[in-house]
C-alpha positions as CSV (number, residue, x, y, z in Angstrom):
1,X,189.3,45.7,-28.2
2,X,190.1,49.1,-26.4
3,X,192.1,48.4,-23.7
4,X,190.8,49.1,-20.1
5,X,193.3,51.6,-19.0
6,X,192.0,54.4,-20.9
7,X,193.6,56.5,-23.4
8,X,197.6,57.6,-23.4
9,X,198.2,61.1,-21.9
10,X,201.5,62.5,-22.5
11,X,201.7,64.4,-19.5
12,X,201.7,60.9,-17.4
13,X,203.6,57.6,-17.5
14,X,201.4,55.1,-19.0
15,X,199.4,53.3,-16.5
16,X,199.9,49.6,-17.3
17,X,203.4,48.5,-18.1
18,X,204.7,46.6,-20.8
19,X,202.4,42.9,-20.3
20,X,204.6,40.6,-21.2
21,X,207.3,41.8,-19.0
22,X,205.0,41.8,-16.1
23,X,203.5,38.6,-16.7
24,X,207.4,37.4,-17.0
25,X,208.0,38.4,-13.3
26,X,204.7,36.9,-12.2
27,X,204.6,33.5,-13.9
28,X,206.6,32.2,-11.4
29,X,203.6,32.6,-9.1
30,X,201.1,31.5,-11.4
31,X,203.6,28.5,-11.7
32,X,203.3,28.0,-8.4
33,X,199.9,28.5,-7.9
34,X,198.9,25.9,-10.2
35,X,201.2,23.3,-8.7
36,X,199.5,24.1,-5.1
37,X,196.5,23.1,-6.4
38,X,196.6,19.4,-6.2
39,X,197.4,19.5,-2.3
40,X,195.7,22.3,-1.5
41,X,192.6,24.0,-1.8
42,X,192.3,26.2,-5.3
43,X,191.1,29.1,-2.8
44,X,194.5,28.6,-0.8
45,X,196.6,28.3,-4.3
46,X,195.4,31.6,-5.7
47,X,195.6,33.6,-2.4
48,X,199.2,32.2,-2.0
49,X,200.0,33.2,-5.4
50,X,198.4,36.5,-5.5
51,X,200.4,37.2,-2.4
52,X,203.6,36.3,-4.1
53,X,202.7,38.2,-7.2
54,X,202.0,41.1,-5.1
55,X,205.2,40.8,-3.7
56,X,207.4,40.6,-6.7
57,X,206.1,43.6,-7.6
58,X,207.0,45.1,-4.3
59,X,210.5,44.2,-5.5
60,X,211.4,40.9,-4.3
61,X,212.5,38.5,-6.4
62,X,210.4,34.9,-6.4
63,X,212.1,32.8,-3.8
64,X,212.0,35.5,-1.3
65,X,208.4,36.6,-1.7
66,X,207.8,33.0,-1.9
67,X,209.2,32.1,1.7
68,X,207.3,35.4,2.9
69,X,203.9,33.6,1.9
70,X,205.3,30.4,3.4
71,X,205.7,32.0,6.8
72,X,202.4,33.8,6.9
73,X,201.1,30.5,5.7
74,X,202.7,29.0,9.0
75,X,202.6,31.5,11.4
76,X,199.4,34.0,10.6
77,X,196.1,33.6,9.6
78,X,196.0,31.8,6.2
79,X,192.8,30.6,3.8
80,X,192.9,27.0,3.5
């Protein structure tokens, strides 16, 4: 299977990064995600961890993109 990014150009960096180092930093919120579904709607899981995904790869590291979601969960507008 060709994958979707396209083909290498040597003149860029490659568009999608190594995957299993980026699924490493976002299993935590898969983790998470999956464990939010029993209480929660699936629809409130996978926003929540979609938002700490996005986060970790803003750079934070899990626990503080997690409490980040927490507060917009509490605080802001939040899909239950």
């Amino acid at each position: 299977m060709r994958p979707p990014y396209g083909e290498p150009n040597p003149s860029m960096a490659p568009v999608m990064s190594d995957y299993r180092r980026t699924l490493m930093l976002v299993m935590p919120a898969i983790r998470h995600g999956l464990r939010e579904t029993r209480p929660v709607s699936v629809k409130h899981a996978v926003t929540e961890a979609a938002l700490v995904a996005y986060l970790l790869g803003q750079g934070y590291d899990f626990h503080q993109a997690l409490r980040i979601v927490e507060y917009w969960e509490r605080y802001e507008s939040f899909p239950m």
